[in-house]
C-alpha positions in Angstrom: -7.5 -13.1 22.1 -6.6 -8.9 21.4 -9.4 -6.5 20.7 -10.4 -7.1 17.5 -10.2 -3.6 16.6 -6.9 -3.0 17.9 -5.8 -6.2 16.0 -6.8 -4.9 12.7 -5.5 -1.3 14.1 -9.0 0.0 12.9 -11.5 2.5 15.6 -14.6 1.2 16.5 -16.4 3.1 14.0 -15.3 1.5 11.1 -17.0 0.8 8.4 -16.9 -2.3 6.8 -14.6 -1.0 3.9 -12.4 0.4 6.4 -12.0 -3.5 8.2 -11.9 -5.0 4.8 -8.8 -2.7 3.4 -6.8 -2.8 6.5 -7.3 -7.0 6.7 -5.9 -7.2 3.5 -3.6 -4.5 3.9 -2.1 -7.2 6.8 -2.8 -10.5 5.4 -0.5 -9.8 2.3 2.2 -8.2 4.6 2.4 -11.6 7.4 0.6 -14.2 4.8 2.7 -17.9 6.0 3.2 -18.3 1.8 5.0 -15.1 1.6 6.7 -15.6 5.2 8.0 -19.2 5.1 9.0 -20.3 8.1 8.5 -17.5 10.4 6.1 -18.3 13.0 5.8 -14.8 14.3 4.3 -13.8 11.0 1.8 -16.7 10.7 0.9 -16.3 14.2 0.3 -12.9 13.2 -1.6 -13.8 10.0 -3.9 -16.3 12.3 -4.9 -13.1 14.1 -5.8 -11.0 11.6 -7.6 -13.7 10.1 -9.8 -14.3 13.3 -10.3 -10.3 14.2 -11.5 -10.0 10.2 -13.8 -12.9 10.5 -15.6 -11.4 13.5 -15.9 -7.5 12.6 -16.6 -8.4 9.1 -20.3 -10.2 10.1 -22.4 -7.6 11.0 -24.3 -9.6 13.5 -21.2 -10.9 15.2 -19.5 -7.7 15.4 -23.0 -6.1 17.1 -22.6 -8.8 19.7 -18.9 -8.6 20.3 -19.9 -4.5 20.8 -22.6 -5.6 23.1 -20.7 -7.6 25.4 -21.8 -11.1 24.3 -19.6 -12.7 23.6 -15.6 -12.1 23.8 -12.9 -11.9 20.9 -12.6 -15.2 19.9 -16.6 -15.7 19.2 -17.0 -17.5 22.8 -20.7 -16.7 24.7 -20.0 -14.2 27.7 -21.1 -14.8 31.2 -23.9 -13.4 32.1 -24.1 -9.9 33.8 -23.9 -9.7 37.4 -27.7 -9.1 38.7 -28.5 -6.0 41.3 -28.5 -8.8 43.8 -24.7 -9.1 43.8 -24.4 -5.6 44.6 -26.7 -5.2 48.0 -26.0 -3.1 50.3 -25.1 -4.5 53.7 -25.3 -3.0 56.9 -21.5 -1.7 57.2 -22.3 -0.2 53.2 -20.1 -2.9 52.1 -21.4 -4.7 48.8 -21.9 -8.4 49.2 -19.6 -10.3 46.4 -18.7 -13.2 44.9 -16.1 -15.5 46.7 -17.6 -15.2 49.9 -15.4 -14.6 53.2 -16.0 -11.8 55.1 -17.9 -10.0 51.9 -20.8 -12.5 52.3 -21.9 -15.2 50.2 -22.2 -15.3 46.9 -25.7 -15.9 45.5 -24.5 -18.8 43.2 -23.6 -20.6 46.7 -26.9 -21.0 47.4 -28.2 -21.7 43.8 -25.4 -24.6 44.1 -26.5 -25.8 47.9 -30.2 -25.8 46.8 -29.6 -27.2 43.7 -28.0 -30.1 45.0 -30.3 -30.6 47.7 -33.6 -30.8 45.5 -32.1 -31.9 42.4 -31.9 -28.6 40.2 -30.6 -25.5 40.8 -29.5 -23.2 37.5 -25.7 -24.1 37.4 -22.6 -22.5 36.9 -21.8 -20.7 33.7 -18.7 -23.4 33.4 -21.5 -26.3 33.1 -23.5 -24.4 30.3 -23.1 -25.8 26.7 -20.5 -23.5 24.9 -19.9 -23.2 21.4 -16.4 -24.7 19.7 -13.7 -22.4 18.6 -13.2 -21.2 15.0 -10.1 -22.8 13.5 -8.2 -20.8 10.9 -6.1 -22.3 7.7 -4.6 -21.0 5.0 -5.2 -22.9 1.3 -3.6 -22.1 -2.3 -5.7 -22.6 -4.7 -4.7 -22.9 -8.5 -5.6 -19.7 -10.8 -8.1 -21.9 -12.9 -9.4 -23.8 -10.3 -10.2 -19.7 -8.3 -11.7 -19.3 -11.6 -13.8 -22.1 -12.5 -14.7 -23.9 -9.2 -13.2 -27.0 -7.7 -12.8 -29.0 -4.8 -9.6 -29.2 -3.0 -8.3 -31.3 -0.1 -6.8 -29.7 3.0 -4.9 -31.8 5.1 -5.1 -30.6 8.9 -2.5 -30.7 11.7 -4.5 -33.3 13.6 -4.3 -35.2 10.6 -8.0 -34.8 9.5 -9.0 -34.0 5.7 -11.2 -31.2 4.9 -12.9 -31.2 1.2 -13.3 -27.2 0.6 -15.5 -26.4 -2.2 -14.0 -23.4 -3.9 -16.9 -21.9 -5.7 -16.5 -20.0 -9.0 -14.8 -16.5 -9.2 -13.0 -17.1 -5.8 -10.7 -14.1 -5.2 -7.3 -13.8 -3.4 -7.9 -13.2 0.3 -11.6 -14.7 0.3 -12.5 -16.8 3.3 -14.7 -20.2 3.4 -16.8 -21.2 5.9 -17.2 -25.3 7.2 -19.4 -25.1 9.1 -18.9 -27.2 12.5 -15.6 -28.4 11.3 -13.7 -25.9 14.1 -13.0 -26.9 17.7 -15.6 -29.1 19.1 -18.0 -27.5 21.8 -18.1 -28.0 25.5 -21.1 -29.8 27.1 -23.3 -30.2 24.2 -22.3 -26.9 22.3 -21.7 -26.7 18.8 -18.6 -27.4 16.8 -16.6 -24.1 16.1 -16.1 -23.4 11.9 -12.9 -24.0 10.1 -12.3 -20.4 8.2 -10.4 -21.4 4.9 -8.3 -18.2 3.6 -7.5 -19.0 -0.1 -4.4 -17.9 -1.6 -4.5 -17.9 -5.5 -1.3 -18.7 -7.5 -0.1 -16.4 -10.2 -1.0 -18.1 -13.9 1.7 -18.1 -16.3 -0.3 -15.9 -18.5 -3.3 -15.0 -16.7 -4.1 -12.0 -15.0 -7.2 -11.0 -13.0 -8.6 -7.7 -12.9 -11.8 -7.5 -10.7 -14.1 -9.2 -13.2 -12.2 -9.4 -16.1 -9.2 -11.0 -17.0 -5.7 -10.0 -19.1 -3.3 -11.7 -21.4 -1.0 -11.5 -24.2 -1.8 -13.2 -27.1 1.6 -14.1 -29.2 0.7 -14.0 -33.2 2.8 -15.0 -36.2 4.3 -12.6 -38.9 1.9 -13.5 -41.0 -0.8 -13.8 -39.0 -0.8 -10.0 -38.1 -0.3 -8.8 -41.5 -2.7 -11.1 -43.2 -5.7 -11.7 -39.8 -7.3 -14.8 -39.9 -8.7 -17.2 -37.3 -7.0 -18.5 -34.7 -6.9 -20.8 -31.5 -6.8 -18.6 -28.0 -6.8 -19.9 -24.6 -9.3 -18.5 -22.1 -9.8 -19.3 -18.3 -12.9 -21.7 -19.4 -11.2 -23.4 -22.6 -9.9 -22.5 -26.2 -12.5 -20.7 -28.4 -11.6 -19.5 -31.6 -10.5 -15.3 -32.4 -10.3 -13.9 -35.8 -7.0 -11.8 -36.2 -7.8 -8.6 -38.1 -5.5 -7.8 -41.2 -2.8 -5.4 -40.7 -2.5 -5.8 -36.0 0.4 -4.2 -34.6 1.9 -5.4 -31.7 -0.2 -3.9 -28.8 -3.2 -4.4 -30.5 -6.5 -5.8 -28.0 -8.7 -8.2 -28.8 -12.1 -8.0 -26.4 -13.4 -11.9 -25.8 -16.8 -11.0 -24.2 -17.8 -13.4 -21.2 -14.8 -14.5 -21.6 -13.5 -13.5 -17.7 -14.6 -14.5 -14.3 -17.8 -16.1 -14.5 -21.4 -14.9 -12.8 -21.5 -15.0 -9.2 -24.5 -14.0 -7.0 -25.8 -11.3 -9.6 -21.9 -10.0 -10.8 -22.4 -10.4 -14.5 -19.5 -12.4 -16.1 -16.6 -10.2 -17.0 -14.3 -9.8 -20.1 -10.8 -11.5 -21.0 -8.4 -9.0 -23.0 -6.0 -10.4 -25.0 -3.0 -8.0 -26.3 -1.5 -9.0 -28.9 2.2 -9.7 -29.8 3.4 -10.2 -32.9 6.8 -13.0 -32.8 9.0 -13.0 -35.7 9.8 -16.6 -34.4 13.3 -18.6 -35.7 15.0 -17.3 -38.4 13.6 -17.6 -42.0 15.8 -17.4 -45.3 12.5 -16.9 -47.1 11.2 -13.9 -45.1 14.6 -12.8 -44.8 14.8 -12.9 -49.1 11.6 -11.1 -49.3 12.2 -8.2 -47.2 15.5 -7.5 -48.8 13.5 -6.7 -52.3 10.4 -5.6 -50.7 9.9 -1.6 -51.1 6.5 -1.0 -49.2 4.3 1.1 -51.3 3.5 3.4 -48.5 6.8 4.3 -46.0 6.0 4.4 -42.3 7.8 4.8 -39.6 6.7 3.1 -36.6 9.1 5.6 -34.3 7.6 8.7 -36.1 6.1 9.6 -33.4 9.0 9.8 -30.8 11.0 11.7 -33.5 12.0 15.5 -31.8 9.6 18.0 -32.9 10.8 22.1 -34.2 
């Protein structure tokens, strides 16, 4: 796998804002849903996703910095000790591969070893942890909302239950843990990293913690108010329409948003209101022809040229 950093074209330095935006900033452009089809883009997108998921853990990102472990997550092998680099008698260093360089010290840690029955082994025999496996999921506005579970069918043909918790944004990643790449020699499984996707509601829009909508009203209902059915992201509740509401008007539903998550209070859903004269009507037509308001206003007074 690249350098992380050079994946996410980001300088070592970065701060965890500056990973996040420039993710994103790729994610959107080579996401597969937007990109159907083009396998450059999604192996792009699987990239991304993989250099994100390591910088953006602190711990992770200290150890990749260290020399731990490499790109893809995988435990490094160990250091080279000062014995590898005696001196010999020509000044030559002794190194690994033997030959006319001399014999490499994990020669005799293997003739030893087999000898008496122990002996440390070679990095290649030490239990190493699975690979992450990255997938992309679309998850229903609501359901991003709310909560759910959803099923994710693999390409090895294995089914994954990912719990989408409540006030899931677009772009978030889930964690299953030990459902990645099995390990080798005893190591653990790898994770499956889950990028959800959320689909665009027909009327629902999210902004950060609160959500927007446009709520149509009746003739009458704007000129008269009253109570009346709204939908929110939880379930109808009832509004009360206030006499006299222009189109444009905005209703605050308090709580009515994304719900609590780890201490981020619930937000607000604002509904703008839209007044529909609907099918025609002889009635209302009748009435308007003999109505003479008491009070003329123009509702385009003020985009009239001024002196």
């Amino acid at each position: 796998m690249d350098d992380p950093y050079k994946t996410l074209g980001v300088p070592k330095a970065a701060s965890q804002d500056d990973i996040r935006r420039a993710y994103r900033k790729l994610a959107k452009k080579h996401h597969p849903d937007l990109n159907p089809g083009n396998a450059k883009a999604e192996e792009v997108f699987k990239g991304v996703t993989a250099a994100n998921d390591l910088l953006s853990d602190p711990e992770r990102r200290a150890r990749f910095d260290r020399g731990e472990i490499d790109a893809s997550g995988q435990e490094q092998a160990p250091r080279s000790s000062y014995r590898d680099y005696a001196e010999g008698e020509a000044g030559q260093r002794y190194s690994h591969g033997g030959g006319a360089q001399g014999w490499d010290p994990d020669d005799f840690a293997d003739i030893f070893g087999s000898a008496f029955g122990g002996g440390r082994g070679r990095a290649s025999d030490r239990p190493r942890r699975g690979q992450d496996e990255h997938y992309a999921l679309t998850a229903q506005f609501l359901d991003a909302i709310n909560g759910a579970t959803q099923r994710l069918t693999l390409p090895d043909g294995r089914t994954l239950n990912a719990k989408i918790p409540p006030a899931t944004a677009d772009g978030q990643v889930l964690r299953l843990r030990g459902q990645g790449s099995p390990g080798w020699n005893g190591g653990a499984a790898g994770d499956a990293l889950i990028e959800i996707h959320v689909a665009p509601h027909p009327f629902f829009t999210r902004h950060g913690q609160d959500v927007r909508m446009e709520l149509p009203i009746t003739v009458s209902e704007a000129v008269l108010g009253g109570p009346i059915e709204a939908p929110t992201p939880s379930g109808a509740v009832k509004v009360r329409i206030p006499p006299g509401s222009d189109s444009g008007s905005e209703l605050r539903l308090r709580g009515r948003g994304v719900p609590e998550h780890n201490g981020t209070p619930a937000g607000d859903l604002y509904a703008t209101l839209r007044v529909v004269i609907g099918p025609p009507d002889d009635a209302l037509k009748t009435f308007l022809e003999g109505w003479k308001p008491e009070h003329p206003v123009s509702p385009r007074q003020s985009m009239e040229p001024r002196p």
